[in-house]
PDB file of N, CA, C and O in Angstrom, chain B, residues numbered from 101:
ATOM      1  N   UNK B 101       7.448   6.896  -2.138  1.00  0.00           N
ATOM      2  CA  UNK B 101       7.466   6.983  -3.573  1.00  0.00           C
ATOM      3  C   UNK B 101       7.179   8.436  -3.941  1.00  0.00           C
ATOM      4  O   UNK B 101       6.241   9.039  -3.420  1.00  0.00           O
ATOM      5  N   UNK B 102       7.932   8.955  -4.777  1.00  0.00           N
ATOM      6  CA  UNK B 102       7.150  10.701  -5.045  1.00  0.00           C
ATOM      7  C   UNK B 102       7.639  10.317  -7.138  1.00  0.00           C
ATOM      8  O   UNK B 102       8.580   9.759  -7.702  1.00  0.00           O
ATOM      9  N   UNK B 103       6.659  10.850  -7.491  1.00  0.00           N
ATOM     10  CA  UNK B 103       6.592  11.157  -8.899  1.00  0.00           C
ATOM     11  C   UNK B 103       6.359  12.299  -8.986  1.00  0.00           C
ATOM     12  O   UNK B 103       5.550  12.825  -8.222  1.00  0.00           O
ATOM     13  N   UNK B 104       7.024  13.006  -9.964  1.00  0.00           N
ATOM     14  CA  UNK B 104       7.191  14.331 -10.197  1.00  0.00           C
ATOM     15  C   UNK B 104       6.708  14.394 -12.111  1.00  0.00           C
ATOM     16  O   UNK B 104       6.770  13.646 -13.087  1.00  0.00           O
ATOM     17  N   UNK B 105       6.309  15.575 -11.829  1.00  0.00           N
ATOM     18  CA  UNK B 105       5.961  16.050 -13.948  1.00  0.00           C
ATOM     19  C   UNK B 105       5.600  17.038 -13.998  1.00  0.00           C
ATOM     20  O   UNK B 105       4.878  17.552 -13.145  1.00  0.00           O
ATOM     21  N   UNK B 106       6.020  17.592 -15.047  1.00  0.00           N
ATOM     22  CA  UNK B 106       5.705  19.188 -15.659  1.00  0.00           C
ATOM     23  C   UNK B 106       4.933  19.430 -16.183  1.00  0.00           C
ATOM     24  O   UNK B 106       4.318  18.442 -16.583  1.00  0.00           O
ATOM     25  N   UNK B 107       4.427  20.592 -16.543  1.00  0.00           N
ATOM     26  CA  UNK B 107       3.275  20.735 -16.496  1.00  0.00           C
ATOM     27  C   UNK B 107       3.236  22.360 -17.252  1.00  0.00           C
ATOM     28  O   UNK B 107       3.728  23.292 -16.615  1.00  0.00           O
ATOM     29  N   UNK B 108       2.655  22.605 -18.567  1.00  0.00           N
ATOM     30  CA  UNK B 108       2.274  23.654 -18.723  1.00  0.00           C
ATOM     31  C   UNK B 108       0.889  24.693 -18.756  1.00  0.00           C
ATOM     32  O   UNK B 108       0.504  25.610 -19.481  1.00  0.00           O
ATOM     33  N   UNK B 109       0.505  24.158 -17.826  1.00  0.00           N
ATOM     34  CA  UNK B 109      -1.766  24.250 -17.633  1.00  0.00           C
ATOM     35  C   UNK B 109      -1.486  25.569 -16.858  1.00  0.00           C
ATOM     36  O   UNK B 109      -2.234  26.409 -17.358  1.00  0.00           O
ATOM     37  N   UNK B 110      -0.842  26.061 -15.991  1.00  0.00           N
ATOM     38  CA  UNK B 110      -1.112  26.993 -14.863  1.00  0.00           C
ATOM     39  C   UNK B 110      -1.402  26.307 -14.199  1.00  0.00           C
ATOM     40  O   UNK B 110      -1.593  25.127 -14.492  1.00  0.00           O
ATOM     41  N   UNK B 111      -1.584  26.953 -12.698  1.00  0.00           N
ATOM     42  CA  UNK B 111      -2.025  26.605 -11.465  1.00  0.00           C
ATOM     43  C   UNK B 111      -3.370  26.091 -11.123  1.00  0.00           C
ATOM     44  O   UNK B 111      -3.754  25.161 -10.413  1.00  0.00           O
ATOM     45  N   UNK B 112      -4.089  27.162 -11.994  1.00  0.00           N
ATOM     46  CA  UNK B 112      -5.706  26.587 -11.381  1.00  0.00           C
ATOM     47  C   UNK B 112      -6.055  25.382 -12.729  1.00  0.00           C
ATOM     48  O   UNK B 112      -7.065  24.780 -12.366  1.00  0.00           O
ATOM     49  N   UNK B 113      -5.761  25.040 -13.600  1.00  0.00           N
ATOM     50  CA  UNK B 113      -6.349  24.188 -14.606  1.00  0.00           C
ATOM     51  C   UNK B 113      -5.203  23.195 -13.781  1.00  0.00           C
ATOM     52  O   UNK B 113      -5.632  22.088 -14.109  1.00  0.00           O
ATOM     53  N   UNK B 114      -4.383  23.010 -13.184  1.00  0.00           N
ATOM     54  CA  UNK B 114      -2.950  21.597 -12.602  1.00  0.00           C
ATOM     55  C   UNK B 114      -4.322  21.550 -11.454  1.00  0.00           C
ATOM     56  O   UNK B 114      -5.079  20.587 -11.329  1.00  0.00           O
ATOM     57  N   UNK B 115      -4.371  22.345 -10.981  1.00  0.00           N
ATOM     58  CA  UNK B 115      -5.534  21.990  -9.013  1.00  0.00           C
ATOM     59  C   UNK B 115      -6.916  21.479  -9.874  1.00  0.00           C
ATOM     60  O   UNK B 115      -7.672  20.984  -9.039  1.00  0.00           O
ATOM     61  N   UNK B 116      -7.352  21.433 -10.843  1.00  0.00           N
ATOM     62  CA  UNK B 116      -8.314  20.747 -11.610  1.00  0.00           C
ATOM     63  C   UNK B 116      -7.864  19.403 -12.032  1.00  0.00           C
ATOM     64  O   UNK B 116      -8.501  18.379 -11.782  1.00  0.00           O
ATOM     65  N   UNK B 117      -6.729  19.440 -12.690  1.00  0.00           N
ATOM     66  CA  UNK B 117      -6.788  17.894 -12.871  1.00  0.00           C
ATOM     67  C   UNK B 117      -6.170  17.077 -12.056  1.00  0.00           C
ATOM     68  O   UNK B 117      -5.975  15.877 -12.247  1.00  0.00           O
ATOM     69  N   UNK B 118      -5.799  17.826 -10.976  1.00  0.00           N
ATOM     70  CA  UNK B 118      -4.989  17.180  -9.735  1.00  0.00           C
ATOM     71  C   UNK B 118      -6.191  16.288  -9.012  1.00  0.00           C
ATOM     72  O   UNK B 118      -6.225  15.116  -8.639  1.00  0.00           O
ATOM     73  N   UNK B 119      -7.583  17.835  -8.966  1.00  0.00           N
ATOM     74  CA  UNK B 119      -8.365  16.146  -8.675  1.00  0.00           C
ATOM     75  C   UNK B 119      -9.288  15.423  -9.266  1.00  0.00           C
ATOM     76  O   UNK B 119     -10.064  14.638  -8.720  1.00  0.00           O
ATOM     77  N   UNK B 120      -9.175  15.775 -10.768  1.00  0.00           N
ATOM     78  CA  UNK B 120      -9.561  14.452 -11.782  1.00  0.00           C
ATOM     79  C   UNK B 120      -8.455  13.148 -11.435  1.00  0.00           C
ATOM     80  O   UNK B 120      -8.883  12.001 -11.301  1.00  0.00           O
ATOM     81  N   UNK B 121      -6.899  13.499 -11.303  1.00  0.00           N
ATOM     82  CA  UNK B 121      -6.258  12.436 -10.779  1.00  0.00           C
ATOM     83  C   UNK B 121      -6.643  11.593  -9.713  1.00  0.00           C
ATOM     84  O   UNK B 121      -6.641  10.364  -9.640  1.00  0.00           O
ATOM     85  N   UNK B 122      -7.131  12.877  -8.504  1.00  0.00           N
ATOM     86  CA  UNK B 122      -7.453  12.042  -7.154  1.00  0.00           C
ATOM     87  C   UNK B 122      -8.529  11.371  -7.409  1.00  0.00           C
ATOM     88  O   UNK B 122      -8.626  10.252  -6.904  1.00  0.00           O
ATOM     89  N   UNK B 123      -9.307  11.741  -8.022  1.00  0.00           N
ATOM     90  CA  UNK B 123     -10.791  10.540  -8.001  1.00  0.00           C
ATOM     91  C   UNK B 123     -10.487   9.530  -8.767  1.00  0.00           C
ATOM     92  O   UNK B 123     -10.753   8.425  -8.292  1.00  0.00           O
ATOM     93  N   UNK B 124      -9.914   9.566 -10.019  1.00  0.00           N
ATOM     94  CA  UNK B 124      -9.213   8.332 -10.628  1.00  0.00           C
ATOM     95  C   UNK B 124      -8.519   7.391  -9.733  1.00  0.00           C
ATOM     96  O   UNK B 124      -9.013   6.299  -9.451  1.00  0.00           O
ATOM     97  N   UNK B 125      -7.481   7.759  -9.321  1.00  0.00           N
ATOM     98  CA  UNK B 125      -7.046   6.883  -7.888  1.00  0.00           C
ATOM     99  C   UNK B 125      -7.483   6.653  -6.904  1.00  0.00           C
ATOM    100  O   UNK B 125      -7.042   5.694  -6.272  1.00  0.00           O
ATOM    101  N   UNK B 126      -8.723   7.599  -6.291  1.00  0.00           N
ATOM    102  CA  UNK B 126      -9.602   7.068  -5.076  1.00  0.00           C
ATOM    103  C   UNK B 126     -10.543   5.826  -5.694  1.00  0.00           C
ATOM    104  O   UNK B 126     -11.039   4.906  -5.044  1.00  0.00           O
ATOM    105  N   UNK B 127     -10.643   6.052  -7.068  1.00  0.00           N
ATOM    106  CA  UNK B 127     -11.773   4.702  -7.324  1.00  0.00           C
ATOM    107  C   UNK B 127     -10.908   3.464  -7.403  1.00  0.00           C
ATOM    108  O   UNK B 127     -11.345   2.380  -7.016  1.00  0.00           O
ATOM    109  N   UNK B 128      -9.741   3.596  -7.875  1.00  0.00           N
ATOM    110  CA  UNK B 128      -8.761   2.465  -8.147  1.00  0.00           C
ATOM    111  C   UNK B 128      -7.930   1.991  -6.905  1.00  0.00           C
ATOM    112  O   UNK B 128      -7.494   0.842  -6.976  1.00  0.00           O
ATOM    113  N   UNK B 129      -7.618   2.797  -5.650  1.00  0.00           N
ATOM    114  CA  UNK B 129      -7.070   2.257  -4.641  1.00  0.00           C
ATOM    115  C   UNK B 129      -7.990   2.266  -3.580  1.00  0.00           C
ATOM    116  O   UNK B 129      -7.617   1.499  -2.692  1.00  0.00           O
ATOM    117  N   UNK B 130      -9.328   2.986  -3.260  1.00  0.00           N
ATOM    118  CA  UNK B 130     -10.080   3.265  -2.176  1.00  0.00           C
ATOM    119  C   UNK B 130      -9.714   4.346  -0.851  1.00  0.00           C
ATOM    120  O   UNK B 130      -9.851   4.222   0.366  1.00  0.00           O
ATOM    121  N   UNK B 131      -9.039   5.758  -1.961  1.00  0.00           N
ATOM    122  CA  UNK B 131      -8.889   6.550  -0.974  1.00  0.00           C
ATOM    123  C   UNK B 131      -9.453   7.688  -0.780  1.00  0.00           C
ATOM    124  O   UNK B 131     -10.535   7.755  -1.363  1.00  0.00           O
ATOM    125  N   UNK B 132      -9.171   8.614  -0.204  1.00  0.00           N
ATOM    126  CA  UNK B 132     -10.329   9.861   0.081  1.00  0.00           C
ATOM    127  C   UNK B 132      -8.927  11.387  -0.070  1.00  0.00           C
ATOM    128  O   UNK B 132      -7.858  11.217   0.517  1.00  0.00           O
ATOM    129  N   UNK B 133      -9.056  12.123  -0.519  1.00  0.00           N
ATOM    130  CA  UNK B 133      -8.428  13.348  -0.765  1.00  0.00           C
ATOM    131  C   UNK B 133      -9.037  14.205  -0.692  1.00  0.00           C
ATOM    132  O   UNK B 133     -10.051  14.326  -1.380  1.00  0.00           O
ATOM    133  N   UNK B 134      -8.465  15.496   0.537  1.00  0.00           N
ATOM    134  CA  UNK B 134      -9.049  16.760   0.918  1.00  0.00           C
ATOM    135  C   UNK B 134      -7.617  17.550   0.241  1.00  0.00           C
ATOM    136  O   UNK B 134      -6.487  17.110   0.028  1.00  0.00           O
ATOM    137  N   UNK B 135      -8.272  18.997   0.006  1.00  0.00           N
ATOM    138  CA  UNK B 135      -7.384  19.906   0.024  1.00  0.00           C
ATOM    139  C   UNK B 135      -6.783  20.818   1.074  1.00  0.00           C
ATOM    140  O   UNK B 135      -7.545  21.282   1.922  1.00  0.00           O
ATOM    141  N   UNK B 136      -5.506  21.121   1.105  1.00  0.00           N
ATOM    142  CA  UNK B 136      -5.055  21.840   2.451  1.00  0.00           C
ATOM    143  C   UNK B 136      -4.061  22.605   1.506  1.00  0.00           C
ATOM    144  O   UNK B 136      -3.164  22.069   0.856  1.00  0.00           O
ATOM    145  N   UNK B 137      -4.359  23.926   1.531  1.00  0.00           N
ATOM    146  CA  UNK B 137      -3.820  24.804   0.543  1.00  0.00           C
ATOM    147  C   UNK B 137      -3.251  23.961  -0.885  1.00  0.00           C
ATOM    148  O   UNK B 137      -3.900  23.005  -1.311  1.00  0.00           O
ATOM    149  N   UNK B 138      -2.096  24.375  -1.504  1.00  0.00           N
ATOM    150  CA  UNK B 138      -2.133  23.870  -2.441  1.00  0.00           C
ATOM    151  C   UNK B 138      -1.931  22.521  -2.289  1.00  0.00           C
ATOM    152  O   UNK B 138      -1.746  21.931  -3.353  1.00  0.00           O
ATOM    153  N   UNK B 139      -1.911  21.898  -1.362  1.00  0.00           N
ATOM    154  CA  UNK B 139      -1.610  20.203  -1.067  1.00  0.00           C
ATOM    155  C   UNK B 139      -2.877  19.263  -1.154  1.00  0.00           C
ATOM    156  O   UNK B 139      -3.822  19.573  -0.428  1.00  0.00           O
ATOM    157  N   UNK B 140      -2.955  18.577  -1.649  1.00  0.00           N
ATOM    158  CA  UNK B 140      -3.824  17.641  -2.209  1.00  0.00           C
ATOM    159  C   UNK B 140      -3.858  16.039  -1.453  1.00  0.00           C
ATOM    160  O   UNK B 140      -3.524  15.053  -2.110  1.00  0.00           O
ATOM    161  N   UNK B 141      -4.165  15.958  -0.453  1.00  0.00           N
ATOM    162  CA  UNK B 141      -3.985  15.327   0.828  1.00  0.00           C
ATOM    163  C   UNK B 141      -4.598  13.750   0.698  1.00  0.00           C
ATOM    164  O   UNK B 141      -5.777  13.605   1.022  1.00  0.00           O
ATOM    165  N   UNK B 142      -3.857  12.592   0.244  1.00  0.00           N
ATOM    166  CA  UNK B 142      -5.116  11.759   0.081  1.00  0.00           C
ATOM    167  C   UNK B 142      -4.047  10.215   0.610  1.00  0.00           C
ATOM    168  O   UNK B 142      -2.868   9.906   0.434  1.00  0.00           O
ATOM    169  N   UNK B 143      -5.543   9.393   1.493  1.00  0.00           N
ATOM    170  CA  UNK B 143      -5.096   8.409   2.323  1.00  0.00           C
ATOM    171  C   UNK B 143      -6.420   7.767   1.892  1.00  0.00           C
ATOM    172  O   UNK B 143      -7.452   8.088   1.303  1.00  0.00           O
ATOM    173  N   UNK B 144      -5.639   6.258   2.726  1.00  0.00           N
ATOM    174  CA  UNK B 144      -6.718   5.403   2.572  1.00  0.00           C
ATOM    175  C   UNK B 144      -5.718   4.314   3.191  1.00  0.00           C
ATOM    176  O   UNK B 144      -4.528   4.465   3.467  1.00  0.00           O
ATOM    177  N   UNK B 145      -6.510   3.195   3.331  1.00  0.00           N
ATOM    178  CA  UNK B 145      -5.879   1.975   3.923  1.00  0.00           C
ATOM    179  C   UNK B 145      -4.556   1.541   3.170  1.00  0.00           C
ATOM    180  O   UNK B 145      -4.586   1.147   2.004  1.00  0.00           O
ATOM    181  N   UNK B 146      -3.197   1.654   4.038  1.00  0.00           N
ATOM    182  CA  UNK B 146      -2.022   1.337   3.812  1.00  0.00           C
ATOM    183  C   UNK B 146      -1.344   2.449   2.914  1.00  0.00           C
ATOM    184  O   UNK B 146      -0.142   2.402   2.652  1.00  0.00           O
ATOM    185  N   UNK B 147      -2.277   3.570   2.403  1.00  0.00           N
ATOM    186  CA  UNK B 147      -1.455   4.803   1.582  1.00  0.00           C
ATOM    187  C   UNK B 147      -1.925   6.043   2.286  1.00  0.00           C
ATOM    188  O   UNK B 147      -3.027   6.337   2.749  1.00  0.00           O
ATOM    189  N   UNK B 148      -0.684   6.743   2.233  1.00  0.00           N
ATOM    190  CA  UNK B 148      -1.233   8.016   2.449  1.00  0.00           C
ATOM    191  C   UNK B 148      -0.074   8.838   2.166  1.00  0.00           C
ATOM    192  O   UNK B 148       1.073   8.567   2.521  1.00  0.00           O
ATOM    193  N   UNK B 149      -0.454   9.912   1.472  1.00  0.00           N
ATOM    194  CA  UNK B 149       0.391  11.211   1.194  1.00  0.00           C
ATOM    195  C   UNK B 149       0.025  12.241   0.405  1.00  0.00           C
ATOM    196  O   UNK B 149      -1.046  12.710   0.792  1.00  0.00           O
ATOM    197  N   UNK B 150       0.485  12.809  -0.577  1.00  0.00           N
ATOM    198  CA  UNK B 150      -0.159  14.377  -0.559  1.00  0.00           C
ATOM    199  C   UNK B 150       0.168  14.454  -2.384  1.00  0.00           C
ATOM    200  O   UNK B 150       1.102  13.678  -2.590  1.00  0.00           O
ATOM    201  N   UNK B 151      -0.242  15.051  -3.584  1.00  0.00           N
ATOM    202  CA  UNK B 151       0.046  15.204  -4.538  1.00  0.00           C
ATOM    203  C   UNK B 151       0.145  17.478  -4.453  1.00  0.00           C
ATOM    204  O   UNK B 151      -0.656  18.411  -4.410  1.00  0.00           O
ATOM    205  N   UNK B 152       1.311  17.324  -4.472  1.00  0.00           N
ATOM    206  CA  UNK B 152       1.648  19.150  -4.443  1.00  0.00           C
ATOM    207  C   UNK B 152       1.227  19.904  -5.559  1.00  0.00           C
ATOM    208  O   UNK B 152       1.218  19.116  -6.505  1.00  0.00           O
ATOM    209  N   UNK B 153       0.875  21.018  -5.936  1.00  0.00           N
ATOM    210  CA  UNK B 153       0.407  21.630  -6.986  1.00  0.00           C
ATOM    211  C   UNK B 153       1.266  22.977  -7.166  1.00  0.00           C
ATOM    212  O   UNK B 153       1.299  23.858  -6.306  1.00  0.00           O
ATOM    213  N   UNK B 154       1.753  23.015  -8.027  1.00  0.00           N
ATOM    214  CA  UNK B 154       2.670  24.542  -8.116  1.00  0.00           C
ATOM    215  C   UNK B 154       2.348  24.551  -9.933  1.00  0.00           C
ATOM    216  O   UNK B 154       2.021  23.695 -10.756  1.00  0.00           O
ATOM    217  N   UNK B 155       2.621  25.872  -9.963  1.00  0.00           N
ATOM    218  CA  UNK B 155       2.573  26.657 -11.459  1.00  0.00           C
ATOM    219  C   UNK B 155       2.923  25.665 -12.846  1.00  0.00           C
ATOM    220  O   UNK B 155       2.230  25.388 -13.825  1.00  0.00           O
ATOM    221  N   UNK B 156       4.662  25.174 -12.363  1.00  0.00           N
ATOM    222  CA  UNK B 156       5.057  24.065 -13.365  1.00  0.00           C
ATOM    223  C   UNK B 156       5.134  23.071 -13.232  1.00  0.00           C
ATOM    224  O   UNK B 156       5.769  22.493 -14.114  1.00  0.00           O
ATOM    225  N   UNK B 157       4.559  22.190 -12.069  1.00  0.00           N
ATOM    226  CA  UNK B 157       4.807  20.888 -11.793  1.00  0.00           C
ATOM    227  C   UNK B 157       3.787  20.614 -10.954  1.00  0.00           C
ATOM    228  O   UNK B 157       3.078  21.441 -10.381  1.00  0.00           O
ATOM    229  N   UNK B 158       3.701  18.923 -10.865  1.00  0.00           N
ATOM    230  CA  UNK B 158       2.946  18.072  -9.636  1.00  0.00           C
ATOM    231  C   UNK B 158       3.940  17.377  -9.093  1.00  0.00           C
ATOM    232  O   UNK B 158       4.975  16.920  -9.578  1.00  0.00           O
ATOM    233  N   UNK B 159       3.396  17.353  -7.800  1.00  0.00           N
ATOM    234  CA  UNK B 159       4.684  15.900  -7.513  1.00  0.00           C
ATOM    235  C   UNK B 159       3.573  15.393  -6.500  1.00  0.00           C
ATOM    236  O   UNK B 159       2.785  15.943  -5.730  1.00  0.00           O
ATOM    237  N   UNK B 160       3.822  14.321  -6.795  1.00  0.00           N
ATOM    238  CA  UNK B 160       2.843  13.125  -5.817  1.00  0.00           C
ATOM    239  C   UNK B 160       4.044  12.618  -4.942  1.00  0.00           C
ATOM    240  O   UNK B 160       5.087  12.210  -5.452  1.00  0.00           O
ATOM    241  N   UNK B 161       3.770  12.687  -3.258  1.00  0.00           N
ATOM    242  CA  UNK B 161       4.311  11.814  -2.439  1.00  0.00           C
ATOM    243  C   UNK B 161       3.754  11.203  -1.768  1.00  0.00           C
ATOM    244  O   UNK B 161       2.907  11.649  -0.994  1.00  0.00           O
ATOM    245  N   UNK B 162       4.136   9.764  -1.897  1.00  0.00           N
ATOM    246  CA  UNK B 162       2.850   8.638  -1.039  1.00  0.00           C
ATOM    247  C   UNK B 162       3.816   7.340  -0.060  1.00  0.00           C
ATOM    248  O   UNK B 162       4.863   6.870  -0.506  1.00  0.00           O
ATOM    249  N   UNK B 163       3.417   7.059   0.849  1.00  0.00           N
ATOM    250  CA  UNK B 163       3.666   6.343   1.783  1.00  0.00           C
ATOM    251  C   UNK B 163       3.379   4.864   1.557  1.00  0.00           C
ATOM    252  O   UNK B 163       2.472   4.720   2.377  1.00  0.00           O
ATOM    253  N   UNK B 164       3.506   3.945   1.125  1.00  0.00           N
ATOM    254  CA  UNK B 164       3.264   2.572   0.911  1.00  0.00           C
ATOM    255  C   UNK B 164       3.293   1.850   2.222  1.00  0.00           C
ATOM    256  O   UNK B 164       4.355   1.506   2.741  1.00  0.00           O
ATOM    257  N   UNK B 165       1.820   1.565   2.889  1.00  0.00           N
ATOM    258  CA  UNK B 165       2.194   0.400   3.734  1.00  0.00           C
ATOM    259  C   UNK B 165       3.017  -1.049   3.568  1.00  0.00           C
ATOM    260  O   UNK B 165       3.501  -1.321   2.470  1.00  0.00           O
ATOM    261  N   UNK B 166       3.119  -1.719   4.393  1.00  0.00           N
ATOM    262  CA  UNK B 166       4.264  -3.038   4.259  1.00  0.00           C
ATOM    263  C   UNK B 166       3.257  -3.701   3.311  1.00  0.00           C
ATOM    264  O   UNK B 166       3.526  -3.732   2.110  1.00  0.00           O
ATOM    265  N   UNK B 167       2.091  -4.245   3.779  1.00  0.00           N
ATOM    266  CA  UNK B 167       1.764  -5.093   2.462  1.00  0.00           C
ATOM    267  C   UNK B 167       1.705  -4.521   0.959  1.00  0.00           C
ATOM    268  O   UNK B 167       2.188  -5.141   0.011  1.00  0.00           O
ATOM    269  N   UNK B 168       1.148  -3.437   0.854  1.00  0.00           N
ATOM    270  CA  UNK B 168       1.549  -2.732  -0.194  1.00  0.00           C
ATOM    271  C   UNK B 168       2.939  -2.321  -0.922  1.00  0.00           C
ATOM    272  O   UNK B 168       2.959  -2.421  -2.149  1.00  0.00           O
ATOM    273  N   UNK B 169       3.940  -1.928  -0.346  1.00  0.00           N
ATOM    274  CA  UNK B 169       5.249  -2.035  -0.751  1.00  0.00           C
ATOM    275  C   UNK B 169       5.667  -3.106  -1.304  1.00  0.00           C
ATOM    276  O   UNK B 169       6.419  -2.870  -2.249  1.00  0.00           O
ATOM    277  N   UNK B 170       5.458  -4.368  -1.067  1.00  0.00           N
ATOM    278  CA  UNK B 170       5.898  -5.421  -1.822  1.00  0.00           C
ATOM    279  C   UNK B 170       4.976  -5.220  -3.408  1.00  0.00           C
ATOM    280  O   UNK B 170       5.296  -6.028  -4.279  1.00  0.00           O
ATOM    281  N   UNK B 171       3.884  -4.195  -3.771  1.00  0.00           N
ATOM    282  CA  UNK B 171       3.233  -4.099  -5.104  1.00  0.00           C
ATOM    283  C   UNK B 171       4.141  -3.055  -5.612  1.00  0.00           C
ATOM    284  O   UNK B 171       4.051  -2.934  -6.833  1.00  0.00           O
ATOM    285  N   UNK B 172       5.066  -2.191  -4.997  1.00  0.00           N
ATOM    286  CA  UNK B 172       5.425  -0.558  -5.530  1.00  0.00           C
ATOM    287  C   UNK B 172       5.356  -0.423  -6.900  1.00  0.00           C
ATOM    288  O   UNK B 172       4.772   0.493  -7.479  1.00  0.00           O
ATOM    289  N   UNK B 173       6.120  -1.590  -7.567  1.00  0.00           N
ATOM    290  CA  UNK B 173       6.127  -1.135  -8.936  1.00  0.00           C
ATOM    291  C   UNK B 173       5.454  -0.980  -9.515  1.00  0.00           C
ATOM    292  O   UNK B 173       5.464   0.050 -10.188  1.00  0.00           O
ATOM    293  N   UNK B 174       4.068  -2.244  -9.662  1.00  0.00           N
ATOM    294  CA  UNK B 174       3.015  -2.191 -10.800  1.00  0.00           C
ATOM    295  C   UNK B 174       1.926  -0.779 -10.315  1.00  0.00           C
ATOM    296  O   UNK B 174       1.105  -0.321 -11.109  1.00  0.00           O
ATOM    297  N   UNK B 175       2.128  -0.167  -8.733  1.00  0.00           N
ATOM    298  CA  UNK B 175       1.247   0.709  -8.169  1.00  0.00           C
ATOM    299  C   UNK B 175       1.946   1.727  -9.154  1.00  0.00           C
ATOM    300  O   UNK B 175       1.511   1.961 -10.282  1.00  0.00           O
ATOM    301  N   UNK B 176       2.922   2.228  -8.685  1.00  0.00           N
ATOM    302  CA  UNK B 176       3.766   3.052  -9.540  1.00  0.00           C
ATOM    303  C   UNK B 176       3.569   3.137 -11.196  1.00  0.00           C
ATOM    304  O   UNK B 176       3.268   4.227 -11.683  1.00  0.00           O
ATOM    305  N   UNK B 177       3.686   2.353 -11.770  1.00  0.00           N
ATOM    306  CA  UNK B 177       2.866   2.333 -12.865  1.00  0.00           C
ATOM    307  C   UNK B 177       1.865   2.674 -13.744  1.00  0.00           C
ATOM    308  O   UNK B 177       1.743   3.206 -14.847  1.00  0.00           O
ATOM    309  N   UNK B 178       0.936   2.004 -12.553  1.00  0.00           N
ATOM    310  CA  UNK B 178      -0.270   2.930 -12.889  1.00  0.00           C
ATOM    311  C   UNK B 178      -1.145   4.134 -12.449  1.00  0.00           C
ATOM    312  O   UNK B 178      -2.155   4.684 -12.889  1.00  0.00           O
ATOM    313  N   UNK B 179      -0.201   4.328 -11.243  1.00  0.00           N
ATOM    314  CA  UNK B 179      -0.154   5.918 -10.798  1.00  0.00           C
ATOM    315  C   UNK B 179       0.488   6.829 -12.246  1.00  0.00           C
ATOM    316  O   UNK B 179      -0.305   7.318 -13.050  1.00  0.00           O
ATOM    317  N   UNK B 180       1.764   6.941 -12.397  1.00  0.00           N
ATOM    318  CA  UNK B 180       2.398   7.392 -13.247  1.00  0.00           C
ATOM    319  C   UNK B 180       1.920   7.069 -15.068  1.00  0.00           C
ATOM    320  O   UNK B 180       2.604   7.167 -16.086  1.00  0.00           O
ATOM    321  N   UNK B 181       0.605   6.703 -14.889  1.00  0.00           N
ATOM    322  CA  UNK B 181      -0.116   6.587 -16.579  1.00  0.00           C
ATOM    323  C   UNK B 181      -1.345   7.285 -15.942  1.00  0.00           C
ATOM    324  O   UNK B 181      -1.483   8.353 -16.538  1.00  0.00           O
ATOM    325  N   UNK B 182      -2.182   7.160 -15.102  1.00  0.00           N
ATOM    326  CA  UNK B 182      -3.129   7.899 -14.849  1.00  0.00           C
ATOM    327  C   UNK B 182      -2.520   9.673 -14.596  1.00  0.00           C
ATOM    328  O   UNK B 182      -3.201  10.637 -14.948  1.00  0.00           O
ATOM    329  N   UNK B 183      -1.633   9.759 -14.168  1.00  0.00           N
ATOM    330  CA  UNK B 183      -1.304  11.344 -14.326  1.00  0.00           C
ATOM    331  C   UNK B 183      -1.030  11.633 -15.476  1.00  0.00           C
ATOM    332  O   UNK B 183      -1.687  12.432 -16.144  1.00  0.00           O
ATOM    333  N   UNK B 184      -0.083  11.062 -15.849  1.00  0.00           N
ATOM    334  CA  UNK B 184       0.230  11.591 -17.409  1.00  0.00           C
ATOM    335  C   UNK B 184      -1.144  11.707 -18.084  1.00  0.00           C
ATOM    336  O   UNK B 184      -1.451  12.867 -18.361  1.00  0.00           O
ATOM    337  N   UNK B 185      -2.107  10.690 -18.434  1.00  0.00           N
ATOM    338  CA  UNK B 185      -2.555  10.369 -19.013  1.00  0.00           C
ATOM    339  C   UNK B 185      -3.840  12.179 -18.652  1.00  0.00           C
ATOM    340  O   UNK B 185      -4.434  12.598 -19.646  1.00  0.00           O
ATOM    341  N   UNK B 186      -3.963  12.621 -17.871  1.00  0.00           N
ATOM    342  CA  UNK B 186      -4.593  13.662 -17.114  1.00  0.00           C
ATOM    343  C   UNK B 186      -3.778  14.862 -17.526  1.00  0.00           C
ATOM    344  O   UNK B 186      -4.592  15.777 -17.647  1.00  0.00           O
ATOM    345  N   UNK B 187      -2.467  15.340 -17.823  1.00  0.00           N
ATOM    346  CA  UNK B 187      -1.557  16.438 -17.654  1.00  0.00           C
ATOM    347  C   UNK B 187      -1.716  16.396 -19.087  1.00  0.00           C
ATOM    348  O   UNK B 187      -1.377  17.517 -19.466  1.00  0.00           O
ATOM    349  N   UNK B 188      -2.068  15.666 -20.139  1.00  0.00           N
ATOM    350  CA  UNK B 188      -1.455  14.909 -21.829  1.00  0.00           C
ATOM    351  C   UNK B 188      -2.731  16.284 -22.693  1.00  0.00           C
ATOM    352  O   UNK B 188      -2.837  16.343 -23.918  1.00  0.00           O
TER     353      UNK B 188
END
């Protein structure tokens, strides 16, 4: 799954709410996110992938395990309202 959005904050205020995002979603899915340069690295049981940080954009790419993939959409969902809702 990758969600993508624009973004007019700059770089260092996007790597700020990149991880107001990640803790929002670590409390809501149970995952853990380190940083590795601008990559925003975050796993947890059955997810794992990286939310990217550049000047005009985020893009979240995440891995859905099998039991999880059968949820994509409603996950998707509320992945894609918790960012917005963070970038707004």
């Amino acid at each position: 799954m990758i969600i993508r959005r624009s973004h007019r904050l700059g770089i260092e205020e996007a790597r700020s709410r990149a991880d107001r995002i990640a803790g929002n979603l670590s409390q809501q899915y149970s995952l853990t996110s380190t940083w590795q340069g601008d990559y925003l690295v975050v796993k947890g049981t059955g997810v794992n992938g990286h939310l990217i940080v550049a000047e005009e954009s985020i893009e979240l790419q995440v891995k859905l395990g099998l039991a999880l993939k059968i949820m994509e959409g409603p996950i998707r969902s509320a992945i894609e309202n918790t960012i917005d809702e963070h970038l707004a």
